[in-house]
N, C-alpha and C positions, 0 to 999 in steps of 0.2 A: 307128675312126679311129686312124693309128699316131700322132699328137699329140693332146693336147686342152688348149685353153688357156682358164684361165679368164673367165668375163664379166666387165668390168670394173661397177662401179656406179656411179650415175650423180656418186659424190663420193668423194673421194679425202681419207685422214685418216691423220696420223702418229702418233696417241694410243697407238695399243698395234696387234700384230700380229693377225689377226683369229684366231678359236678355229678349230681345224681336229684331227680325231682321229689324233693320232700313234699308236695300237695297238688291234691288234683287242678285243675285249671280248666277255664272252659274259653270258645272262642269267642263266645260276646265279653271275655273282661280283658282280653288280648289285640292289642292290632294285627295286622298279617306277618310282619317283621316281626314282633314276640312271639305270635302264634310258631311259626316258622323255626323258628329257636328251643321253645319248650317243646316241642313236635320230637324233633333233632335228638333231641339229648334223653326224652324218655324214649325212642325207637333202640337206642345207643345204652339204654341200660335197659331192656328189655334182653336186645341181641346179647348180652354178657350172661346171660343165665341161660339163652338156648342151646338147642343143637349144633352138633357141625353140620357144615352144608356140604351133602355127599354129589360128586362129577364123577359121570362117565368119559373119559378121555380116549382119543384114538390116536395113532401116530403110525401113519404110512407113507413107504418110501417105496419110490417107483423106479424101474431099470428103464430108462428111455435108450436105445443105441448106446448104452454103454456108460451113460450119463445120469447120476442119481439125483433127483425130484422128491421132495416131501412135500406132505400136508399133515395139519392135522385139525383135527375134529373133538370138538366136547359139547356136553347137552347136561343140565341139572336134573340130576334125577328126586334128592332132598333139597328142600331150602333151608330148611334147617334158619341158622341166627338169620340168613336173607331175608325173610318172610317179613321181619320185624323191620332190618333195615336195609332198606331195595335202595340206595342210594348208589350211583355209580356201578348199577349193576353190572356185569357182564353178559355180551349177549349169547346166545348158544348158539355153534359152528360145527352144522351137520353135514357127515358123510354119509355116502350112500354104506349099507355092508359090505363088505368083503373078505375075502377068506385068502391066506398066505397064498403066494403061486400063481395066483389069477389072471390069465390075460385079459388086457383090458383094451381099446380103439380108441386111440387119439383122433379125437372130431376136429382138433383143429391146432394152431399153436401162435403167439406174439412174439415179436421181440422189441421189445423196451428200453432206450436209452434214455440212464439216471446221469445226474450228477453228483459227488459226493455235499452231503451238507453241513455245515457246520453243527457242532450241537447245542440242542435248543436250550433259549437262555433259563434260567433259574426262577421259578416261580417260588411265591414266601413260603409256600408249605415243602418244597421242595430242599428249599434255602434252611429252614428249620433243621431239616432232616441232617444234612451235611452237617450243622453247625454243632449236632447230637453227638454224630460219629466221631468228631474233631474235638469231641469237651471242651465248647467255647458255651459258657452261659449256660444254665440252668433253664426248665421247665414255663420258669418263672421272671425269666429275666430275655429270654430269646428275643418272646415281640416288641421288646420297650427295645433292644439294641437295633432292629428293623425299621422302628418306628422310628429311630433316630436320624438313620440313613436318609430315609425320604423327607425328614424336617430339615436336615442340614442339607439338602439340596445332593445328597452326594448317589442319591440315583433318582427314580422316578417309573411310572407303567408300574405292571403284574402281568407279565415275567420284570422282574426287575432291570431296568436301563440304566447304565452307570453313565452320568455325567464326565464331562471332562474335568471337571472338579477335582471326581473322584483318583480320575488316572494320576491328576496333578499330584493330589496327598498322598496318593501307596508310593509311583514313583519318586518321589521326595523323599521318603520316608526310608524307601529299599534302598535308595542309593548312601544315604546319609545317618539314616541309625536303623540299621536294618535288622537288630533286635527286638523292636516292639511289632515287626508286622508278622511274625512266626505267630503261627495259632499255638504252637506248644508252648512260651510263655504262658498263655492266658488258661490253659488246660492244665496243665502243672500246678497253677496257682487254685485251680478249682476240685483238683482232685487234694491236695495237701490239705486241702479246710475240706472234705469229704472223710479223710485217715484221722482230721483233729478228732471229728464228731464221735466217730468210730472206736476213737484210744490208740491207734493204731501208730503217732508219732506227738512228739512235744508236740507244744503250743509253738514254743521259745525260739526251739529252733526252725518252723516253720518260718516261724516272722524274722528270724537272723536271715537265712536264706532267701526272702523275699524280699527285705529291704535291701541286700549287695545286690540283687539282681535288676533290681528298680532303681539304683543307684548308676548302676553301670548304662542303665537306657536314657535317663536326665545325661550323663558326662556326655553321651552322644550327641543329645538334642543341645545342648549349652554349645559346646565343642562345633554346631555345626549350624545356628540357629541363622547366620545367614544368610547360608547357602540356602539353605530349607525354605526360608522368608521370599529369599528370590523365586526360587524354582514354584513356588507357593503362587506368589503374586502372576506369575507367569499362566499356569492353569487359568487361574480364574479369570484371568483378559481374554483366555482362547474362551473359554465358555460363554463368552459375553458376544461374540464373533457371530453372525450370523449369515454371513454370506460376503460377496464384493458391491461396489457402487458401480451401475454401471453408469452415473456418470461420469466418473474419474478414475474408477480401478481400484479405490481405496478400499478399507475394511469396513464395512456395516456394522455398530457396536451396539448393542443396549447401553443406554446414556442417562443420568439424571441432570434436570435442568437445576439451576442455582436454588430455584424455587420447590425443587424435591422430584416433580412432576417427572416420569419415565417416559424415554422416546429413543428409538434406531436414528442414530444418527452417522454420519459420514467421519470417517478416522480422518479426514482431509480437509477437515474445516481448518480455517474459516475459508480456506479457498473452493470450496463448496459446501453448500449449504441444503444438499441432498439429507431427507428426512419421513421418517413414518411416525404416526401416533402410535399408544401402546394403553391397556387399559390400565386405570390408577390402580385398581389392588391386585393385589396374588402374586404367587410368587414363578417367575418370569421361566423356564426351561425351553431350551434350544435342543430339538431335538437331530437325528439324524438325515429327517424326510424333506428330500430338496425339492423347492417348488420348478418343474421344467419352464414356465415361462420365464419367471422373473430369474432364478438361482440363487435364490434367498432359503438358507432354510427353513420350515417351520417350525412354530412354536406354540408350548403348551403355557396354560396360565392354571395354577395349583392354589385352592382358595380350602384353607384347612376347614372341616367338613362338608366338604361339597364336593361332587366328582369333577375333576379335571374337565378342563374347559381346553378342547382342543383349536386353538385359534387357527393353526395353517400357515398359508403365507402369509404374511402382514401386511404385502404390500397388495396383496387379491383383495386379500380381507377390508381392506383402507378404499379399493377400485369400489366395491360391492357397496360399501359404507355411504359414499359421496353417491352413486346412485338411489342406491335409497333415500337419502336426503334429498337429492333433486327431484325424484317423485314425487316427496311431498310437500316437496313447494310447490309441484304444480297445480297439487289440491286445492290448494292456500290463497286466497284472494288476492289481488294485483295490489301490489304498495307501491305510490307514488314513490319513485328513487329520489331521495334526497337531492339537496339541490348544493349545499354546503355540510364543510363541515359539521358547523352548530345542529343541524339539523338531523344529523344522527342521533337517538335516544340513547341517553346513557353518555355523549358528552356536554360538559358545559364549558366555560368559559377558559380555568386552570388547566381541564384536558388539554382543550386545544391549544392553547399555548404551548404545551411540553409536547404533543404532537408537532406543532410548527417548528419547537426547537429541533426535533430528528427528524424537519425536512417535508413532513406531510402538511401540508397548507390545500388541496383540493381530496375530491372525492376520488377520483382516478388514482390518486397517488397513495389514497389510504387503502382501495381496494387494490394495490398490486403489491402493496410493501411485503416483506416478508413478514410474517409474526413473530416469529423467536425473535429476529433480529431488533425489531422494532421494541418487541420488550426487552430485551435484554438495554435499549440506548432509554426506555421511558420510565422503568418498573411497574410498566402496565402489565395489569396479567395479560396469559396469549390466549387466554377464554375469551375475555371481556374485547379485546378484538376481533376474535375468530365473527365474535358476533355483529360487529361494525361491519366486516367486511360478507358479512350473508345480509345485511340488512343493505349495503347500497347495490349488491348484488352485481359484481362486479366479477368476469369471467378473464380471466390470461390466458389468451390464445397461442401465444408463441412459445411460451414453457411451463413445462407442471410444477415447477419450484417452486413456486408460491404455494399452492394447492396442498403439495404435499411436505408444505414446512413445517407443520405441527408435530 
């Protein structure tokens, strides 16, 4: 063609100029990840100038005993813009010919019992799309308000997972100022600064009209801030939940210690003192997948650029951990067991003292104390123990409670 103009689409937006490749690029000045990208977007403006991509379709409906049966059938005859961008192609679904009238021999037949399913959760490009149709946000503004959701913890995955957070703050919010959770506030506000741009209404009185209406959403939230506060606080203690103790029945909680340090701890302390480790960073998500041994559920750990670290159960996780560490003790050359105190690396004289004061005066009694507990009565860290007690290498037979008090 001595022109080619491009396809318009099916919407038209002033947010920003769309991406188009101003210079050739080659793969040795690219990584795979840029190559991949540049790749994408010139296939994507290549496809804007081509063909349509022409389908043969079929659509046959069969008389079984009285019973109607469809199928249907398509095959690419042109590829037309495809050719350029084969992403997510479609695949082609051929029927044999056939002509109106035709008897045909049923070779054979199934019967298949479904269940209805729920429908599938919302993926971001998805989520996009809806938030379009709903004139929530702009072109330009969609991914930052998506991007918010997953930093404030109030979902998590791709399909999107809502936190119990999240139920917390809509149901708070619907029951108590249920003003602000209407998409058409937020659409109203987007198209009126659309009509400013346009000519099509005041400035003056768009902003009179939006400050009563934003006025009226604050009287709500003022008017109702502690019921909100409560019902608020409430959420995020469920969120924090991950399962029962089964030594007492209690609740399993994600817990910081005094000293900042995260750990599952028992809602029934201090009259038990059932516990799991937890890693020091990232940001902590309970999800819905219950582990069948233990019935704890699993949990993911979210470290901002990096993909998701799906940790499991915690308390598998903790089993699998302690074996591995004893494996590699066994590598590890025999170390005479300490005979005292003193003789642990890492105390001297003031340790042991403020150890004696909380009661540990022998080797036995330092390898079975609890650790938390011990630190909490010496403000010794529970590191700097954990390590006293792998060095006299001391095993508690009769309960995992010490084991798993970290």
């Amino acid at each position: 063609k001595d022109e080619r103009v491009p396809t318009r689409g099916k919407k038209e937006t002033t947010d920003h100029p769309p991406i188009y490749p101003a210079s050739l690029a080659k793969t040795s000045e690219l990584n795979d990840q840029e190559w991949k990208l540049y790749e994408m977007i010139v296939r994507r403006f290549f496809a804007t100038f081509a063909e349509e991509a022409e389908w043969e379709t079929l659509k046959v409906k069969f008389d079984i005993e009285n019973e109607e049966f469809k199928a249907n059938g398509a095959r690419l005859l042109h590829a037309g813009w495809r050719w350029y961008y084969p992403y997510n192609a479609p695949q082609d679904r051929l029927l044999p010919a056939l002509e109106e009238g035709e008897v045909l021999t049923i070779k054979g037949k199934e019967m298949t019992s479904k269940e209805t399913q729920p429908p599938g959760r919302y993926g971001q490009g998805r989520l996009i799309k809806l938030m379009e149709e709903l004139g929530l946000g702009t072109k330009a503004t969609r991914h930052d308000i998506i991007s918010k959701l997953y930093s404030r913890a109030y979902v998590h995955g791709n399909p999107l997972q809502p936190t119990k957070t999240s139920f917390a703050v809509v149901e708070a919010l619907e029951e108590y100022a249920p003003t602000i959770t209407r998409h058409d506030m937020t659409s109203k506000l987007e198209e009126d600064m659309d009509r400013i741009a346009e000519g099509k209404v005041n400035e003056e009185d768009v902003l009179s009209d939006s400050r009563k209406m934003l006025a009226d959403v604050f009287a709500e939230l003022e008017e109702n801030k502690d019921k909100i506060s409560e019902s608020l606080r409430a959420g995020l203690r469920e969120d924090k939940v991950i399962g029962v103790c089964k030594e007492c029945g209690s609740k399993l909680i994600v817990r910081r210690s005094k000293r900042g340090s995260r750990f599952i701890g028992c809602d029934g302390y201090p009259d038990c003192n059932f516990s799991l480790p937890l890693p020091k960073s990232g940001q902590v998500i309970v999800t819905d997948k219950t582990c069948e041994e233990h019935g704890i559920n699993h949990i993911k750990i979210i470290n901002a650029g990096k993909r998701p670290w799906d940790l499991g159960c915690p308390q598998c996780n903790f089993i699998e951990w302690k074996k591995t560490q004893e494996e590699e003790k066994k590598k590890l050359p025999e170390v005479p067991r300490p005979e005292s105190i003193m003789d642990v690396p890492g105390i001297g004289k003031v340790t042991a003292e403020k150890l004696k004061d909380a009661g540990i005066s022998t080797i036995n009694e330092l390898g079975e104390v609890n650790a938390i507990e011990l630190s909490k009565s010496t403000k010794i860290p529970v590191g700097k123990i954990l390590k006293w007690q792998e060095c006299v290498a001391y095993i508690n037979s009769g309960s995992d409670k010490s084991e798993t008090g970290i």
